[in-house]
C-alpha positions, 0 to 999 in steps of 0.5 A: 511489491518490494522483493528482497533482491535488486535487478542484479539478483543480489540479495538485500542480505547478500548486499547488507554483507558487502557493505559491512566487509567493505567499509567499517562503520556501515553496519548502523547504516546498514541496520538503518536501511533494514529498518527503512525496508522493514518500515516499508513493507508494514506501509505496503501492507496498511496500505492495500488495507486502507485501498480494500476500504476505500473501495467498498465505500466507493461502492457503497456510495454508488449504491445508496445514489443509485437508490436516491436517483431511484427514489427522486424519479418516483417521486417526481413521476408520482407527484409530477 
């Protein structure tokens, strides 16, 4: 999962910051990067959405081979 600080402990805020201070002209990078971030957590977010579905059409395919196995032995011990 994406966290707003680094291994430091420093804040993407409290870096976006130093940035600016330090150079001038890093303030369109740094809205870039927040940006990229933002874009990032809306992708983490669909993401686990689509991985919910794929699971519950997993089992789902598992279910219904379940009742066509079931389906084919009786037929084939029926008709056998």
């Amino acid at each position: 999962m994406i966290t707003d600080s680094n291994s430091n402990g420093e804040t993407d805020e409290a870096l976006a910051q130093e940035a600016d201070r330090g150079v001038s002209g890093q303030g369109a990078l740094v809205r870039m990067m927040a940006r990229l971030k933002d874009a990032i957590v809306k992708l983490e977010r669909t993401s686990a959405a689509q991985q919910r579905k794929m699971i519950w059409l997993t089992w789902a395919i598992v279910f219904f081979t379940v009742v066509y196995l079931a389906l084919a032995i009786v037929t084939a011990i029926c008709h056998g």
